[in-house]
C-alpha positions in Angstrom: 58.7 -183.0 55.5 54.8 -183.9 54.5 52.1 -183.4 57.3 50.4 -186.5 58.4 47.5 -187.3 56.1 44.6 -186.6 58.4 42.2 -189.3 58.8 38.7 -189.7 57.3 35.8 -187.4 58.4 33.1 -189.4 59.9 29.6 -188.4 59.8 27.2 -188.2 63.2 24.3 -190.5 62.2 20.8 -188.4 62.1 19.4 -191.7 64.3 22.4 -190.3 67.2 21.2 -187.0 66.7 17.7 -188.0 67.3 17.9 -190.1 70.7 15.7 -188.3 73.2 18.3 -187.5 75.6 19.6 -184.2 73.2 16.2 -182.6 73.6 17.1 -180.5 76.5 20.7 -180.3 76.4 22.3 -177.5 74.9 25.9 -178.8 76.1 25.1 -181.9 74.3 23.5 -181.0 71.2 27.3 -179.0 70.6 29.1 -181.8 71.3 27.3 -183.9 68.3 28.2 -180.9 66.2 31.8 -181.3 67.4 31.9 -184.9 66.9 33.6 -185.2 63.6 36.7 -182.9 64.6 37.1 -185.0 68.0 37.2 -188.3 66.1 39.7 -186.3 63.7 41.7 -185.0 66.3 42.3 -188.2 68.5 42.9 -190.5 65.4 45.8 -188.2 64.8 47.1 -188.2 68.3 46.9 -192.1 68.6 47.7 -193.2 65.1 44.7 -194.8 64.6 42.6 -195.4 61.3 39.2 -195.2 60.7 38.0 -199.0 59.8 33.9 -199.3 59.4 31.1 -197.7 59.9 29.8 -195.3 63.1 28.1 -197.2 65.4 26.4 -195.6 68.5 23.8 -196.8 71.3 21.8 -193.8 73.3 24.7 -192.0 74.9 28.3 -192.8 73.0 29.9 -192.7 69.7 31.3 -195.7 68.7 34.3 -195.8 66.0 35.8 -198.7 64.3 39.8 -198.2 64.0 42.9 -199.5 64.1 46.2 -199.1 65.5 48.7 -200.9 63.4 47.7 -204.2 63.2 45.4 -203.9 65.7 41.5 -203.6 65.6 39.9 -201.6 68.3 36.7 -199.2 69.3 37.1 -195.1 69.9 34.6 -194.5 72.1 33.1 -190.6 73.2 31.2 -189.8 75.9 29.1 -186.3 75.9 29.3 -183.9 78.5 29.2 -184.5 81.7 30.0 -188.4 81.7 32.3 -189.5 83.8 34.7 -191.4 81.9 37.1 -191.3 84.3 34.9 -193.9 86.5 34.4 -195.9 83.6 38.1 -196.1 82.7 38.9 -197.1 86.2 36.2 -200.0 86.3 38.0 -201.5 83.0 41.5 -200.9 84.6 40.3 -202.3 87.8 39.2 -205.6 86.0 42.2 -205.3 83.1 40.0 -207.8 81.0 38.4 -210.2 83.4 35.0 -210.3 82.3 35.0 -206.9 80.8 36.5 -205.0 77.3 39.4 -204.4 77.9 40.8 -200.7 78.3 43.6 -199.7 75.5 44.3 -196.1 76.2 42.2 -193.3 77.4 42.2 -189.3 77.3 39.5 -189.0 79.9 39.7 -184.9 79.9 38.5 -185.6 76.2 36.1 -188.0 77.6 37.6 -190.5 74.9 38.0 -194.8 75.4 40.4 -196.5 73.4 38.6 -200.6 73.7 39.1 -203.5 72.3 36.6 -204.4 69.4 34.1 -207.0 70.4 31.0 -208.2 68.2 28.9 -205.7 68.2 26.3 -207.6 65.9 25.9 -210.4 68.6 25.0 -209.3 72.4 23.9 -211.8 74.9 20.1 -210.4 74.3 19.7 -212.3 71.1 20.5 -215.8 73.1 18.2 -218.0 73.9 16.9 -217.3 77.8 18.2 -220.8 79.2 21.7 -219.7 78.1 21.7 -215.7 78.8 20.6 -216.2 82.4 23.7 -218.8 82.6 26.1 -216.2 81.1 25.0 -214.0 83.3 25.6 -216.2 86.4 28.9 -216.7 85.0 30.1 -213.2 84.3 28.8 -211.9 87.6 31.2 -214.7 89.2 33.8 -213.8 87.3 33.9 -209.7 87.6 33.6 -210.5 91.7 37.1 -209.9 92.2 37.8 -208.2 95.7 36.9 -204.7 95.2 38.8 -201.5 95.0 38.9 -198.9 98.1 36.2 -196.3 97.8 34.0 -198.2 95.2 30.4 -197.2 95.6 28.2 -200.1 97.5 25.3 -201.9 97.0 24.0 -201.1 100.7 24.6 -196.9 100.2 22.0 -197.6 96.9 19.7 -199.7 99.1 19.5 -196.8 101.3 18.8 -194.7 99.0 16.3 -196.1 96.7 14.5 -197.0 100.9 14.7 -192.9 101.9 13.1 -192.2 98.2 10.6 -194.9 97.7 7.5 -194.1 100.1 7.9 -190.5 99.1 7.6 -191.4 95.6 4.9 -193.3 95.7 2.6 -191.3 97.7 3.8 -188.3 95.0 2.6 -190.7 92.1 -0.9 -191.5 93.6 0.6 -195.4 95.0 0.5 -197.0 91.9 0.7 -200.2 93.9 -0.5 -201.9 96.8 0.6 -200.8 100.2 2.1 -204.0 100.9 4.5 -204.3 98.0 5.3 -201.3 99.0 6.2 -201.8 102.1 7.9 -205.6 101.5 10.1 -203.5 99.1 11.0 -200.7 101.5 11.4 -203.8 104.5 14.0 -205.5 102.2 15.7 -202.1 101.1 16.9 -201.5 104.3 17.9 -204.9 105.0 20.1 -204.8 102.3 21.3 -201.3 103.4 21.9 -202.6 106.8 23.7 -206.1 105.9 27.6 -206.5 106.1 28.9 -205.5 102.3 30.7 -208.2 100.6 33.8 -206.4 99.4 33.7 -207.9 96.0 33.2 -206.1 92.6 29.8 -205.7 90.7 28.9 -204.1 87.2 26.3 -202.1 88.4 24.8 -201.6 85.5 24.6 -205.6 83.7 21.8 -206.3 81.1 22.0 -208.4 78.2 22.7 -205.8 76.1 25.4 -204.8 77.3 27.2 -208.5 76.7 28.5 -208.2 73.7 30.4 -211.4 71.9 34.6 -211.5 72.1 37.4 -213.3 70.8 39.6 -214.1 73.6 36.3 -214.9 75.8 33.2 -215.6 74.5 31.2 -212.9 76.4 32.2 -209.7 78.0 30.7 -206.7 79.5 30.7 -202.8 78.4 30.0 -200.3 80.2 30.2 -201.2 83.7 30.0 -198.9 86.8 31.6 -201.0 89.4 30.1 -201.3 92.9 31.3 -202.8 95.6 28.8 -205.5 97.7 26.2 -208.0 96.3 26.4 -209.6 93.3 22.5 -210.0 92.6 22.0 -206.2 92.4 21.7 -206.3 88.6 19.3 -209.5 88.3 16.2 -207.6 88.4 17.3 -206.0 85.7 18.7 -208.8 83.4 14.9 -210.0 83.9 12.6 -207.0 83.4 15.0 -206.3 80.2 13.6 -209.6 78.6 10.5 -209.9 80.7 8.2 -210.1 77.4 9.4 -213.3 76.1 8.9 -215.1 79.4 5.6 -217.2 78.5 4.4 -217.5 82.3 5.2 -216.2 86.0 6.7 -219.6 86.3 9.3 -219.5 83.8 10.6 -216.4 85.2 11.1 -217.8 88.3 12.7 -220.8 86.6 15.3 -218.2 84.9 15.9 -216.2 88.7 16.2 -220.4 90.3 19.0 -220.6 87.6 20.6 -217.4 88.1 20.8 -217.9 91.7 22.1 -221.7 91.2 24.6 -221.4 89.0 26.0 -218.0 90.1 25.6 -219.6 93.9 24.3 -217.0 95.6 21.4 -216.2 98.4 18.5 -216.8 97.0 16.4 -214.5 99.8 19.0 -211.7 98.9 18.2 -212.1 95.4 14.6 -211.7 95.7 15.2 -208.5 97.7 17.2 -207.0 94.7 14.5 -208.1 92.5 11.7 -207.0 94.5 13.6 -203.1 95.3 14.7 -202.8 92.8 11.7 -203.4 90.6 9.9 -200.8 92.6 12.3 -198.3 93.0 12.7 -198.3 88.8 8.9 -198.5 88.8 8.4 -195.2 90.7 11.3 -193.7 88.6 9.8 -194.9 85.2 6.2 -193.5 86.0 7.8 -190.2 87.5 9.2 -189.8 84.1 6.7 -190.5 82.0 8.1 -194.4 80.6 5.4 -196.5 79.3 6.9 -199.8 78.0 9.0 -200.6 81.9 6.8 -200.1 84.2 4.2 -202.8 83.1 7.3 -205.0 83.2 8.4 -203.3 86.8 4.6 -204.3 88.4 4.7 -208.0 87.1 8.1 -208.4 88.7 6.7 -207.2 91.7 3.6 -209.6 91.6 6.0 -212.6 90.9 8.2 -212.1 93.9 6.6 -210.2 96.9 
């Protein structure tokens, strides 16, 4: 009886190899080496074929495959993801709003997806209609949550504990009063009921990627539990350059809040914490291109 024929090498693009995050991580830098034989090795064990080129964004390794008649994504995660979170967000939702989860082998840190668009993601819409999607999606992936999910009000807490300690350490890059409007609202929101619904958690237009059987749908999520604005701030700072004027980004956070009909002072909180809270991370790490965007947020809404 004749092996299996084993399926075609793929190559780790030098542009993967080069993302910043592989600098300083020794674990990591293996794993890219390792790549090819772990594409190799879970093609066989799924029956899957190779079908187009490596794709990749800063942290995963995307492979186009199939399975029969069926076109799908492998994707890897490097050490120390936790796929297994990421595998139960997509079972959680099975579909609704979100790729949908084929198989998994989360020891190997390996998703089995279905294939989306990956040439069109919501960030190459016009602003009008992202900000719509968005209000849509975050409607549709508030299902009730599951038991245990992390909440919106444990991350409000958290960024209120970090933020005056932060700025004082970075020489308080802003005023004293956005400071302390965003460390005010923080701990409202840590201190308000939880809405036991689902949340991405991690929702940006780039991360809406084009579908078949829906016309937009998330990837990588995180799943929270509690309020659905928490990723608005940033949907906005990620496309805060081609807003013309302060006023049409508050146009695009009136239509977010409209058409996704929610609070519209809870929404400016998230904006306004979160805004400084990735401002004071951004700085701390040396970022250059966000935090300009961070401090204009902050000057729109507090």
């Amino acid at each position: 009886m004749s092996s299996p024929v084993p399926p075609p090498a793929i190559d780790v693009p030098e542009s993967f190899r080069a993302m910043p995050r592989w600098w300083h991580d020794t674990r990591g830098r293996a794993w890219l080496d390792e790549l090819p034989a772990l594409v190799a090795r879970q093609c066989a064990s799924w029956r899957l074929t190779v079908d187009g080129p490596v794709l990749h964004g800063s942290n995963a390794l995307v492979v186009p495959v199939r399975r029969d008649d069926e076109v799908c994504v492998l994707r890897l995660s490097p050490p120390g993801d936790r796929v297994d979170r990421e595998a139960a967000a997509l079972r959680w939702w099975d579909g609704r709003g979100a790729v949908r989860l084929l198989d998994a082998d989360e020891e190997r840190r390996t998703l089995l997806l279905e294939r989306l668009d990956v040439t069109r993601t919501l960030h190459d819409a016009p602003l009008d209609e992202a900000m719509s999607v968005v209000a849509q999606l975050v409607s549709t992936l508030a299902v009730p949550a599951p038991v245990g999910a992390p909440t919106t009000a444990e991350l409000a807490a958290e960024q209120q504990h970090a933020m005056g300690r932060d700025w004082l350490a970075l020489g308080a890059p802003t005023s004293r009063d956005q400071l302390a409007v965003a460390q005010r609202l923080a701990g409202e929101r840590a201190a308000a009921p939880v809405e036991d619904v689902c949340v991405d958690g991690d929702l940006h237009c780039r991360q809406v990627l084009a579908g078949q059987r829906a016309p937009w749908l998330v990837v990588d999520p995180v799943l929270l539990r509690g309020d659905r604005e928490y990723d608005l701030a940033r949907v906005l700072w990620e496309r805060l350059d081609e807003f013309g004027s302060d006023a049409a980004v508050r146009a695009a956070f009136d239509r977010f809040v409209r058409e996704a009909d929610v609070p519209e002072d809870r929404a400016r909180s998230w904006v306004v914490l979160r805004a400084m809270s990735y401002l004071l991370w951004g700085l701390a790490r040396g970022l250059t291109l966000d935090p300009p965007k961070c401090r204009r947020l902050l000057d729109v809404f507090v």
